[in-house]
C-alpha positions in Angstrom: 0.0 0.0 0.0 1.4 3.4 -0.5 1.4 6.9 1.3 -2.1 8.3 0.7 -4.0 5.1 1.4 -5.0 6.4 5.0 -5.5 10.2 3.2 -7.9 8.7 0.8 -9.8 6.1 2.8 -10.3 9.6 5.3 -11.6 11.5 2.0 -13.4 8.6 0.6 -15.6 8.2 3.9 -15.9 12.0 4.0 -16.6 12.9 0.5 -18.4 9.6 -0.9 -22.3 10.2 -1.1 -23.3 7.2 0.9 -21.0 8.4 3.8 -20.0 4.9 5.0 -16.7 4.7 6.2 -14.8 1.4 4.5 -13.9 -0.8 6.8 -9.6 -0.3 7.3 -8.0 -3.8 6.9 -6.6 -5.2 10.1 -2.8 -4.1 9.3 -2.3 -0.3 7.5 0.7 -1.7 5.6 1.7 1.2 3.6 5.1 1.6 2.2 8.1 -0.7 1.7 10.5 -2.3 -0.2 12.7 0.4 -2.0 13.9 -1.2 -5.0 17.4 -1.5 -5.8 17.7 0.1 -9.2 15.7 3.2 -7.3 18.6 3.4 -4.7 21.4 3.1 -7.7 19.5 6.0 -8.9 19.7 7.8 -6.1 23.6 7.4 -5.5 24.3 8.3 -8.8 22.0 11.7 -9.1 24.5 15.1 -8.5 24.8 16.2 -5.6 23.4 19.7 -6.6 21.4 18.7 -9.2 18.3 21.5 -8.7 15.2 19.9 -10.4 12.3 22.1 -10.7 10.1 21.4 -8.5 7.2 19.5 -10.1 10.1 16.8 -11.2 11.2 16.3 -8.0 7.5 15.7 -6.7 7.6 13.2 -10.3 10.3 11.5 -9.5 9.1 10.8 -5.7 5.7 9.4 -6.8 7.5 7.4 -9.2 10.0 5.9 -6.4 6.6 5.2 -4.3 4.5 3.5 -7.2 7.3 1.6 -7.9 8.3 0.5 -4.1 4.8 -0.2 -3.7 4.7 -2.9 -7.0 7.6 -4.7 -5.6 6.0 -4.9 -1.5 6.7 -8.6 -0.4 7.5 -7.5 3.4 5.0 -8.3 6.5 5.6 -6.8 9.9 4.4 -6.8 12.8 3.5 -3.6 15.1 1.9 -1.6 17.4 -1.0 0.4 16.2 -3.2 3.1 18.5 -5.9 4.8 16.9 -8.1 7.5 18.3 -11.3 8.8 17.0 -14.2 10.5 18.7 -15.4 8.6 22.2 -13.0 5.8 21.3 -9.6 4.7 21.8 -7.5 1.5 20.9 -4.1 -0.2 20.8 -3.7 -3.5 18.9 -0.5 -5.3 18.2 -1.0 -6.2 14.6 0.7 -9.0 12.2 0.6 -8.7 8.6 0.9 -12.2 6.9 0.7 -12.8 3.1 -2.4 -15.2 3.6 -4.2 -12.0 5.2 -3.8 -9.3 8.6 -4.7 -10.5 12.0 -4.7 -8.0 15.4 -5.4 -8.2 19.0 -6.6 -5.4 21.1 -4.6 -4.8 24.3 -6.4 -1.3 25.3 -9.6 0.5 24.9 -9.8 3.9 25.8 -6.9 3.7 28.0 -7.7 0.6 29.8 -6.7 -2.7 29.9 -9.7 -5.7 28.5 -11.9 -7.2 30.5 -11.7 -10.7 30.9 -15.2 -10.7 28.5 -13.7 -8.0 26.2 -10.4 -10.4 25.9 -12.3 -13.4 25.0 -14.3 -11.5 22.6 -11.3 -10.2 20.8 -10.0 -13.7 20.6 -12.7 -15.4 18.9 -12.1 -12.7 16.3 -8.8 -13.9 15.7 -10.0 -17.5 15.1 -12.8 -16.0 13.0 -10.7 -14.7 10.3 -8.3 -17.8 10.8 -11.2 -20.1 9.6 -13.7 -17.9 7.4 -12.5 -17.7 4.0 -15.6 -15.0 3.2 -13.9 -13.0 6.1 -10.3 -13.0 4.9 -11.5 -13.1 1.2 -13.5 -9.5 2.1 -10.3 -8.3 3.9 -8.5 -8.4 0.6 -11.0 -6.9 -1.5 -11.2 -3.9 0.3 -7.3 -3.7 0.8 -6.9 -3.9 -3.0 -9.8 -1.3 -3.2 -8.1 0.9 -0.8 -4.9 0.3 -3.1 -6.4 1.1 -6.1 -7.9 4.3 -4.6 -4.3 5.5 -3.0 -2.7 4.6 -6.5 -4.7 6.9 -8.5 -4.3 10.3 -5.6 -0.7 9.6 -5.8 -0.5 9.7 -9.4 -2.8 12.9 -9.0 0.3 14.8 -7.2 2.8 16.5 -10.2 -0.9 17.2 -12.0 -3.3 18.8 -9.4 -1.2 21.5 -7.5 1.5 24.2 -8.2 4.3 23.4 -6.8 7.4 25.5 -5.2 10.8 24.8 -3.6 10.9 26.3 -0.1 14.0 25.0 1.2 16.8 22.3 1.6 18.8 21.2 4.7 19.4 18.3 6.5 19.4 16.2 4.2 15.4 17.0 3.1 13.9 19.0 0.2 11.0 21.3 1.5 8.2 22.3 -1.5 4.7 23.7 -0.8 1.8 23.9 -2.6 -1.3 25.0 -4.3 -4.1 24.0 -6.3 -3.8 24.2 -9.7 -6.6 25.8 -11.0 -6.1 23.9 -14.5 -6.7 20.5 -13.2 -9.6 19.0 -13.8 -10.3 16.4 -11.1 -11.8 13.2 -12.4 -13.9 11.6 -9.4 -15.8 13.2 -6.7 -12.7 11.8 -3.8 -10.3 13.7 -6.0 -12.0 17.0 -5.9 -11.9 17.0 -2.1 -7.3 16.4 -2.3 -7.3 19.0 -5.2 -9.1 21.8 -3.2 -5.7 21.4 -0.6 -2.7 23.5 0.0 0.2 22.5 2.0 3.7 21.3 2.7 5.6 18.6 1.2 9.0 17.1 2.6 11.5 14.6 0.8 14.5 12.5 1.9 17.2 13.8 -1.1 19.2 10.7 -0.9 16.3 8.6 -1.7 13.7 10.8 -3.0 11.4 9.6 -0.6 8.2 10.9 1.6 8.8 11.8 5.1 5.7 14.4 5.7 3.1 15.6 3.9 0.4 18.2 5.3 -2.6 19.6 3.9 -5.6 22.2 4.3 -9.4 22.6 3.2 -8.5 26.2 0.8 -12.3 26.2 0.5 -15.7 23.9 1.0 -16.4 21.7 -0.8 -20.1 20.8 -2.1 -21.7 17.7 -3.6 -24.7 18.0 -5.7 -24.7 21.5 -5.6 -24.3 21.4 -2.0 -27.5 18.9 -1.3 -26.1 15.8 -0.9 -23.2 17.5 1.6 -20.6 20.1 2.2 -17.0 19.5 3.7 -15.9 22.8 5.4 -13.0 24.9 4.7 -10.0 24.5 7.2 -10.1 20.7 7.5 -6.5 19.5 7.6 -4.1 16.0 7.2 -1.0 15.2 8.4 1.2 12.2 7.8 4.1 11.3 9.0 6.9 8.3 7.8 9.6 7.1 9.0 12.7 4.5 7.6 11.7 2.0 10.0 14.7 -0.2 8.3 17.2 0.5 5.2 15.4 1.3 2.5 11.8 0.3 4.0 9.2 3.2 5.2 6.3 3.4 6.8 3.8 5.7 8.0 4.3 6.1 11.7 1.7 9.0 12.1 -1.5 10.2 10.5 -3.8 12.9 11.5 -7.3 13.8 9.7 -9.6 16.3 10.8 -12.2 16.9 8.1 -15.6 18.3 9.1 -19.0 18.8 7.3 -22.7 17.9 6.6 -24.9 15.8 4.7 -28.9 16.3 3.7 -28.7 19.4 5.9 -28.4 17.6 9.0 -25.9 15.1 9.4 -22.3 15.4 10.3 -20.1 13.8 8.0 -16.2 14.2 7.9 -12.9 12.0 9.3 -11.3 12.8 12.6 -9.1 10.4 13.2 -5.4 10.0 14.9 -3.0 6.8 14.3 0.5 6.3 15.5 2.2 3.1 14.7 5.5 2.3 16.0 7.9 -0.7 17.1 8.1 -2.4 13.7 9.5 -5.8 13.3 9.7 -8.0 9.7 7.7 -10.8 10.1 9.2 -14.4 8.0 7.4 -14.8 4.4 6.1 -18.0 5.2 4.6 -16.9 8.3 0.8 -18.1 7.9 -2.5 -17.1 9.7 -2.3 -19.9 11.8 0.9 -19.2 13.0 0.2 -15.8 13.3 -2.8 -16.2 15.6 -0.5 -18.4 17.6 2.1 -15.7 18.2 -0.8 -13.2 19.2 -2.4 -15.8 21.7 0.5 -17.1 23.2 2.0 -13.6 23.7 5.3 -13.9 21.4 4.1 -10.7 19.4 3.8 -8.7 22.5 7.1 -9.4 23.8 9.1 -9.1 20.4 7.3 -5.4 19.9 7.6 -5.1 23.8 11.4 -5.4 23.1 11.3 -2.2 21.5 9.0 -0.2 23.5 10.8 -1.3 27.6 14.1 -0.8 26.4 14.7 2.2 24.0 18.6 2.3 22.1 20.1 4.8 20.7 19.9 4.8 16.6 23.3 2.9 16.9 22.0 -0.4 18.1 18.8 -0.2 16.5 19.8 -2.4 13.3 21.2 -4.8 15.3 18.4 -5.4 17.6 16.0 -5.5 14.3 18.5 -8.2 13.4 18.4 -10.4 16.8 14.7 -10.1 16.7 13.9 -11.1 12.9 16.7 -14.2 13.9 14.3 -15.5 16.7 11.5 -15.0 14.5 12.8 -17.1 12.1 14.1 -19.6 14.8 10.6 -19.8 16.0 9.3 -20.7 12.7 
């Protein structure tokens, strides 16, 4: 999956005229795999080589598409989600047979014994119902599909201008370009934004990209629903290992109405941390297994008890995928 997924499944719910909000698969894999050819690129690109700016934003989607195509990695982390009334941490485990979680905290607490038992069953649940996992890919490929077609929308929709570069980042901001012509009702609501942009130079990656509401936005002539100006996104990534990103952060606050009367809109925090690469062959069974008998929270807890400085981080991801695979 790649970087807008959790953008567009936010403007999907909030602009789409039925107003549902798709249901997220269990694990919000989103980025990985950097190709190699991509990072021989990379090295061999001057080192002040100043591409105008729509190229670079080009050459970044590209790099994304492309690691997307070539994703074969699974991890395993710790996901905690807020959205109005309601709170959650689940440890998740991506598997290529399907995504399984287990929630360890709602709204700050612990589960009940009930509330425990409950989440287990769905864990066997999507173990044994093909319907289940078989619906958990369709909407994962929808959601795909859907983040595909906003990235490709980048270079085209906005105006684009190089603010800065230090550290290592390129800085660009920008502006709807009032020549684009978006083609569905979900890309009207992303081409109506201004914002902020932020790329790793060595890799031409994305490390943050933020966004504003420049004005509402109405469907059917403002019938059907309005999303009001000001409403904002924020994501976050983060080289969890060489080459492989992930969104660690993501914050939506959209806000509107629908028929006259009902609210509609996104708000919606996620932070996902403590990433760990999960074997190939691990399968649902297996994975249910680890969650259940507690080896998922204690390779993730690993991470979280006992912080390390940047220095020892590689080899711990190393001694951890080793017991993995030892397990297995």
């Amino acid at each position: 999956m790649i970087v807008l997924q959790g953008l567009s499944r936010s403007i999907i719910s909030a602009g789409n005229t039925r107003y549902s909000k798709p249901v997220r698969p269990a694990a919000f894999r989103l980025f990985l795999a950097f190709p190699v050819l991509a990072l021989i690129a990379a090295a061999a690109r001057p080192a002040f080589c100043q591409m105008p700016p729509v190229q670079i934003v080009q050459e970044v989607v590209n790099n994304e598409l492309t690691a997307d195509s070539n994703n074969h990695i699974s991890w395993m982390y710790r996901d905690a989600k807020q959205v109005p009334g309601k709170s959650t941490v689940r440890l998740v485990v991506e598997t290529p047979a399907g995504n399984l979680s287990e929630t360890i905290k709602a709204d700050g607490h612990d589960l009940s014994p009930d509330e425990k038992q409950q989440d287990l069953q769905k864990i066997d649940q999507m173990v044994k119902d093909p319907d289940l996992r078989q619906k958990q890919q369709k909407n994962a490929q929808h959601d795909d599909q859907q983040a595909r077609s906003m990235m490709e929308m980048l270079p085209k929709a906005f105006l684009w201008k190089e603010t800065g570069r230090s550290d290592g980042e390129i800085r660009l901001s920008y502006t709807p370009n009032p020549d684009f012509s978006p083609p569905s009702m979900n890309s009207r609501v992303l081409a109506t934004m201004s914002g902020t942009l932020v790329v790793d130079e060595k890799q031409m990656r994305l490390k943050e990209l933020k966004g504003t509401l420049t004005q509402p936005v109405e469907f059917g002539w403002g019938l059907l629903g309005k999303l009001d100006k000001g409403g904002t996104f924020h994501i976050l990534r983060q080289e969890v290992q060489p080459g492989q990103w992930q969104i660690t952060q993501t914050h939506v606050h959209i806000q509107g109405h629908a028929l006259i009367f009902k609210s509609i809109g996104d708000q919606e925090d996620e932070e996902t941390s403590d990433y760990v690469r999960t074997p190939s062959s691990l399968s649902l069974r297996q994975a249910a297994e680890m969650l259940k008998n507690g080896t998922v929270a204690r390779e993730l807890g690993k991470k979280t008890d006992s912080p390390q400085p940047a220095a020892e981080t590689a080899s711990a991801h190393s001694d951890e995928r080793h017991h993995l695979h030892s397990s297995h």
